[in-house]
Legacy VTK file of the C-alpha trace (Angstrom):
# vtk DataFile Version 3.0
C-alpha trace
ASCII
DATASET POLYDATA
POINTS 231 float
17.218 7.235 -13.681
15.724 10.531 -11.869
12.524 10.454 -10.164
10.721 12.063 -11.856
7.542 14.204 -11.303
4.147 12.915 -12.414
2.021 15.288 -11.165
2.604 18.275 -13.125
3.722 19.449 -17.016
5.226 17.825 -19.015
4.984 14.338 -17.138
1.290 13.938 -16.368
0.765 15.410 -19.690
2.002 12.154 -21.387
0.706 9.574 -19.013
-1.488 10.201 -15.902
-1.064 8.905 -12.616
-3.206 6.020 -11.977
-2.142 4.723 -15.257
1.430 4.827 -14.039
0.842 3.743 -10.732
-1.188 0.789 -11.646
1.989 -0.274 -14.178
4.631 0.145 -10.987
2.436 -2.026 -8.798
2.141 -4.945 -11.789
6.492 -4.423 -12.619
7.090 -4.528 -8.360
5.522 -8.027 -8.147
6.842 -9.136 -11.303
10.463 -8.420 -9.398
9.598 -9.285 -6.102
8.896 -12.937 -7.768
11.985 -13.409 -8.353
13.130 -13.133 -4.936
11.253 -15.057 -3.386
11.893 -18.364 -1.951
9.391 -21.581 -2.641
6.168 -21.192 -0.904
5.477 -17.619 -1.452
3.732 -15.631 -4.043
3.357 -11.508 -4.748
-0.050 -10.053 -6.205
-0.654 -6.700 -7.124
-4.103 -5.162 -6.210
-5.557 -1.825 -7.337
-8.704 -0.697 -5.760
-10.151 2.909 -5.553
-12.066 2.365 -3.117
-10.195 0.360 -1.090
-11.765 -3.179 -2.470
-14.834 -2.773 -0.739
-17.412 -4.250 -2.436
-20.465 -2.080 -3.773
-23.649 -2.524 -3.007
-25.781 -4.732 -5.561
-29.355 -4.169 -3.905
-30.390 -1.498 -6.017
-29.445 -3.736 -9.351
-31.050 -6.849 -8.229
-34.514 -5.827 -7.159
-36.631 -8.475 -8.668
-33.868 -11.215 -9.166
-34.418 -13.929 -6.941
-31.488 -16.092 -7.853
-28.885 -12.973 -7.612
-25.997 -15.820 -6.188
-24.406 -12.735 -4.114
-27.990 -12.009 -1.982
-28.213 -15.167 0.548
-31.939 -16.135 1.386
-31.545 -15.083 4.917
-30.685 -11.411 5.502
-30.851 -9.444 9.009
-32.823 -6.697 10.001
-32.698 -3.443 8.779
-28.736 -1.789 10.306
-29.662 -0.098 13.882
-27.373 2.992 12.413
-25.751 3.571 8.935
-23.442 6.284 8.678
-20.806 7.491 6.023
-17.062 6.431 6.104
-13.970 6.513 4.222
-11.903 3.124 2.842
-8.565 3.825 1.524
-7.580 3.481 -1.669
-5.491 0.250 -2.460
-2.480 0.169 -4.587
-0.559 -2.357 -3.334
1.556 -5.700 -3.940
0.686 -8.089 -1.401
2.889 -11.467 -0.360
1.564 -14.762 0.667
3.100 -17.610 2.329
1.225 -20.657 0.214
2.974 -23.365 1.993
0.469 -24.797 4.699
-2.284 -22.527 3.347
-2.196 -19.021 1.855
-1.735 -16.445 4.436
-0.666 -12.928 4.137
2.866 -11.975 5.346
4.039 -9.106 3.852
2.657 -6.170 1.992
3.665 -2.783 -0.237
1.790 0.484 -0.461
2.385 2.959 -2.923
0.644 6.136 -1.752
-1.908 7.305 -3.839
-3.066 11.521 -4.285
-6.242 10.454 -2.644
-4.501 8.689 0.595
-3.277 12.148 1.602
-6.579 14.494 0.521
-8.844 15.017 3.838
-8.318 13.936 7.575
-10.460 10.835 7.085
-8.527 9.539 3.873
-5.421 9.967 6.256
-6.609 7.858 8.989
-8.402 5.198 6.994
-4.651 4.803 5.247
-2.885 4.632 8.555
-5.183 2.466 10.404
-5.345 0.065 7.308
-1.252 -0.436 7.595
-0.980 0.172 11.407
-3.901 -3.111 11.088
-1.332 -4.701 8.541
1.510 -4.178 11.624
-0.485 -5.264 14.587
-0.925 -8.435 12.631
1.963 -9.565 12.351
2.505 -8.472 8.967
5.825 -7.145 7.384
5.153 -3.409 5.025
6.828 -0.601 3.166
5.351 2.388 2.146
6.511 4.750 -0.548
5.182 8.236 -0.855
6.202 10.138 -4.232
3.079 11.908 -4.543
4.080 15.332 -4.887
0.760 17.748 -5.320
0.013 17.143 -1.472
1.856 17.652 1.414
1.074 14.599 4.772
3.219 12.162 5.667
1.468 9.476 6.399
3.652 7.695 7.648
3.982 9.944 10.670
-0.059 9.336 10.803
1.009 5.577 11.084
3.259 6.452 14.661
0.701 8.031 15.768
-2.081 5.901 15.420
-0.147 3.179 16.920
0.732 5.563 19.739
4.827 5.036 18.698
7.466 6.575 20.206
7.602 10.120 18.381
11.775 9.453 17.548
10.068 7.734 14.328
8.431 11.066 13.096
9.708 12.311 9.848
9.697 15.727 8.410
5.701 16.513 7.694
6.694 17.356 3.899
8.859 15.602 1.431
9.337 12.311 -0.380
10.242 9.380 1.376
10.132 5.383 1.874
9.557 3.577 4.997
10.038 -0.279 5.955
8.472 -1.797 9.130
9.056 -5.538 10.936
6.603 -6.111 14.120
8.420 -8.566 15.982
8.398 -9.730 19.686
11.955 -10.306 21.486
11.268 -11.849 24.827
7.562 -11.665 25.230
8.300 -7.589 24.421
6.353 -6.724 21.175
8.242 -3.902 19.021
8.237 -2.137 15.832
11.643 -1.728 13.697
11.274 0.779 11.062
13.374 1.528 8.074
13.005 5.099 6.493
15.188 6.560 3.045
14.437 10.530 1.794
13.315 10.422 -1.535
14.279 14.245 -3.694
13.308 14.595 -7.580
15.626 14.038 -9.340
17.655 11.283 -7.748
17.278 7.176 -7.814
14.916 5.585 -5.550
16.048 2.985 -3.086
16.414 -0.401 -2.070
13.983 -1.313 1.029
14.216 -4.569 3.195
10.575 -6.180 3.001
10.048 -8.898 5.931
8.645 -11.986 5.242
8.613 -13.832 8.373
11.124 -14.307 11.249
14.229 -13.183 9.794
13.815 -13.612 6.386
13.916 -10.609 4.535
13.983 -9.769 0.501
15.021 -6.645 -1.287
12.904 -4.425 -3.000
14.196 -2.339 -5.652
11.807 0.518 -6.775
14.349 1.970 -8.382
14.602 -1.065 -11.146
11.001 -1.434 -11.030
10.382 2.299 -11.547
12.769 2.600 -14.493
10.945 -0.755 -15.980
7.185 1.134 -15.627
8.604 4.217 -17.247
10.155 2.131 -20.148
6.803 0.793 -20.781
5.263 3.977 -20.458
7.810 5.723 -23.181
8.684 7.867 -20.330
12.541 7.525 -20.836
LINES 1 232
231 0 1 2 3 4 5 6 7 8 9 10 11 12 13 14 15 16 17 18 19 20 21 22 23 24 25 26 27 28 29 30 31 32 33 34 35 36 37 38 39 40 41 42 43 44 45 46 47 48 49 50 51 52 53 54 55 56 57 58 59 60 61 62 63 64 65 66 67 68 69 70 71 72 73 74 75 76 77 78 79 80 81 82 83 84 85 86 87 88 89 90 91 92 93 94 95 96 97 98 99 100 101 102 103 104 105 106 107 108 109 110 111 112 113 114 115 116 117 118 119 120 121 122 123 124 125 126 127 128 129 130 131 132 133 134 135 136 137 138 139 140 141 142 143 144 145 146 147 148 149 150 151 152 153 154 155 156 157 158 159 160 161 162 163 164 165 166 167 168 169 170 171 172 173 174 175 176 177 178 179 180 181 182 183 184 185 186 187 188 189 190 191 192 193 194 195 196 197 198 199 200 201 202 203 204 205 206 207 208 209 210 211 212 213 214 215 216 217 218 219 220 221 222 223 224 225 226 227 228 229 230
């Protein structure tokens, strides 16, 4: 089916965004389960505030058995100072076998990932973090009330070569695989346009070494809109 556009009338009219994008995330693992091979597993997480945990101290004054204040605590912080965490909507894969360890993960881009400066960087240093790891990714961006790529913020945090820049505007997917060939680190990167209108693709997610499984978001897109009476 068409992209279609759920930022403006009649779309976001009927269903709003973080509604939607929370249902995607949930039918993209469901699919990416069944691709997988034994010994892996695919979780969705949604987080507006990038799953940082909030601060309890102000509700547990008084409580001295609050199990998440330990009975040490350091001094007071030399320096506090306001930051940003990303937003997290996401499908994450884990390699159980051996012990659970993160190998792969999918961002959907979220309105608020592409806002200010700060909610730009914090998103490209959280995947360009995911990369330097180790750890295979695909982002999709089909947000389309602001215009950053941020995936170019992603080459340029890691200081890429500037071939990989895309277009600063428009729709798009991208896949990457850090892998090292002959004690030379390097980043492979998959990108697809995306226009309104037309079916999304198929991206290659890396597991580990070469193993590699498709992800449709064009069959899991059509599934969220089904179950959002949006077709």
């Amino acid at each position: 089916m068409p992209l279609l556009d759920h930022f403006r009338p009649p779309v976001d009219e009927r269903v709003t965004w973080a509604t939607f994008h929370s249902n995607w995330t949930t039918r993209l693992a469901d699919q990416i389960t069944t691709s997988l091979p034994d010994g892996f597993s695919a979780e969705e997480t949604s987080h507006p505030s990038g799953g940082v945990e909030i601060d309890v101290a102000t509700y547990s004054e008084g409580i001295t058995d609050d199990p998440l204040r330990s009975e040490w605590q350091p001094p007071e912080p030399d320096h506090s100072c306001d930051i940003t965490y990303p937003a997290a909507h996401e499908v994450k894969i884990y390699r159980t076998a051996g012990g659970r360890t993160l190998v792969a993960a999918i961002e959907l881009i979220s309105p608020s990932n592409k806002d200010r400066p700060a909610e730009r960087l914090a998103f490209a240093t959280k995947c360009a973090g995911f990369l330097y790891s180790g750890i295979g990714l695909i982002v999709i961006d089909v947000v389309t009330e602001r215009n950053a790529n941020l995936h170019n913020e992603i080459v340029r945090v890691m200081k890429a070569d500037t071939q990989l820049l895309l277009p600063e505007t428009g729709l798009y997917a991208a896949a990457y695989r850090p892998v090292v060939r002959d004690g030379q680190a390097s980043l492979e990167v998959w990108t697809q346009t995306i226009l309104l209108g037309d079916a999304l693709p198929t991206m290659p997610l890396r597991l580990v070494g070469d193993l590699f499984v498709p992800v449709d978001f064009e069959a899991a897109y059509q599934e969220a809109c089904r179950r959002r009476r949006l077709i």
